[in-house]
N, C-alpha and C positions, 0 to 999 in steps of 0.2 A: 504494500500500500504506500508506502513512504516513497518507494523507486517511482512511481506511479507518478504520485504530487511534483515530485520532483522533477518528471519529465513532463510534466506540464506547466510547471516554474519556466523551465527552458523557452522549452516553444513559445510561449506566452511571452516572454523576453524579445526574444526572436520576434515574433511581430510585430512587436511595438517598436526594432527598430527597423525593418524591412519597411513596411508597410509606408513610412512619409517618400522612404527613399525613390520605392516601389512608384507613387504618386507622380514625383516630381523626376522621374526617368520619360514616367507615360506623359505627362502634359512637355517638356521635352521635345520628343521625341514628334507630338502633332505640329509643334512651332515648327522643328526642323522639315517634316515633311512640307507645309507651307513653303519656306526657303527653296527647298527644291522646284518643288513645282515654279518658283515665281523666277527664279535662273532656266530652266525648260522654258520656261517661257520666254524671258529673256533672249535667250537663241534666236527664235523665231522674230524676234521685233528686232534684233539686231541684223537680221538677214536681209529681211526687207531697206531697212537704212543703207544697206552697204549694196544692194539693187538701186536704190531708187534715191538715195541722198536724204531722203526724211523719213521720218519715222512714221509709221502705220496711222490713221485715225483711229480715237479712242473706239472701243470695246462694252459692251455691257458688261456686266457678271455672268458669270456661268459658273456650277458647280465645280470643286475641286474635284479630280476623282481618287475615289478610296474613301473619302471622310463626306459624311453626311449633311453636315451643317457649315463648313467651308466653300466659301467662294473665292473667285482670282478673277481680277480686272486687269487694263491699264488703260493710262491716262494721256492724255499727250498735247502737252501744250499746242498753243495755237497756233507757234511760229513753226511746229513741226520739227525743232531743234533740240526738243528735249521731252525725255517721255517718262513712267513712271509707273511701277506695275505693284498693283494691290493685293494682297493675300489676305481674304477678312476671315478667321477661325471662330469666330463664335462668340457668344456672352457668355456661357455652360463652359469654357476652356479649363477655369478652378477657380477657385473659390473664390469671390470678390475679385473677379476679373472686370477690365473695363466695357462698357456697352458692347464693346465687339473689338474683339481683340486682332489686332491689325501689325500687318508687317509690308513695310516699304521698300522696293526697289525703284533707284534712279537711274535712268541710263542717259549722260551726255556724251556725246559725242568729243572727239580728241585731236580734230581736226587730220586725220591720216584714215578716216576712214574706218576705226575702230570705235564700240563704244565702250564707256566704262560707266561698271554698277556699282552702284554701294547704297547700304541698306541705309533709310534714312528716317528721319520723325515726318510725320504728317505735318501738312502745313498751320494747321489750326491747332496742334499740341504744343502743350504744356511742355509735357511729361511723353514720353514713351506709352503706348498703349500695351504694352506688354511689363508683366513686370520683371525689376531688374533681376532675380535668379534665374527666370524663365529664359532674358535675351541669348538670339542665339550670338556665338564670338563675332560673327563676322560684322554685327551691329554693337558697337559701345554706346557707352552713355553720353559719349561728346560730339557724337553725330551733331550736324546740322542740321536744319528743319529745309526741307525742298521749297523752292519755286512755288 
């Protein structure tokens, strides 16, 4: 009986510390796929630029695929000179996440015909809509806010 309790001390141990880790691998892990998807994407808007010298017209939403309540946009300014691809994950992402939890690619152009991305804040944020243990590396906290 004692070996018993005792292997249930464990495990019960064991949960309690798996289990936040566990959480915060999986919420993680749906940012990262977003990133993905919004560099895939990426490609595609850079191809057209490097055919045709500007960037695609904006995009509606459409679902991400794989995740249920994920969509991926882009945006493109007006001079067609600079573009901007959205990754929106949800309000349900974890706990006290923001209205909809959002990840920014920017893509300007570098004058040789190549464009360069880097993840960026919303133009109307504060703050990051993700929060900071969730950001993935390739977005810091000293990003600038897009266009």
């Amino acid at each position: 009986m004692i070996e018993l309790m005792i292997v249930l001390a464990i495990v019960g141990l064991l949960l309690t510390v798996a289990l936040p880790s566990f959480e915060r691998y999986s919420i993680k892990a749906r940012i990262n796929h977003g990133i993905a998807a919004a560099y895939a994407q990426s490609a595609d808007v850079e191809s057209v630029y490097s055919e045709e010298g500007e960037f695609p017209v904006s995009i509606a939403l459409y679902d991400l695929p794989g995740s249920e309540t994920a969509q991926i946009k882009w945006w493109t300014r007006s001079d067609r000179q600079a573009t901007r691809i959205e990754v929106w994950l949800g309000g349900d992402l974890y706990e006290g996440a923001h209205d909809n939890v959002m990840i920014l690619l920017e893509g300007i152009p570098d004058g040789f015909g190549n464009v360069n991305w880097e993840c960026v804040k919303h133009p109307t944020a504060t703050a990051w809509h993700v929060a900071a243990q969730y950001l993935p590396d390739e977005c810091d906290n000293n990003a600038r806010a897009v266009y």
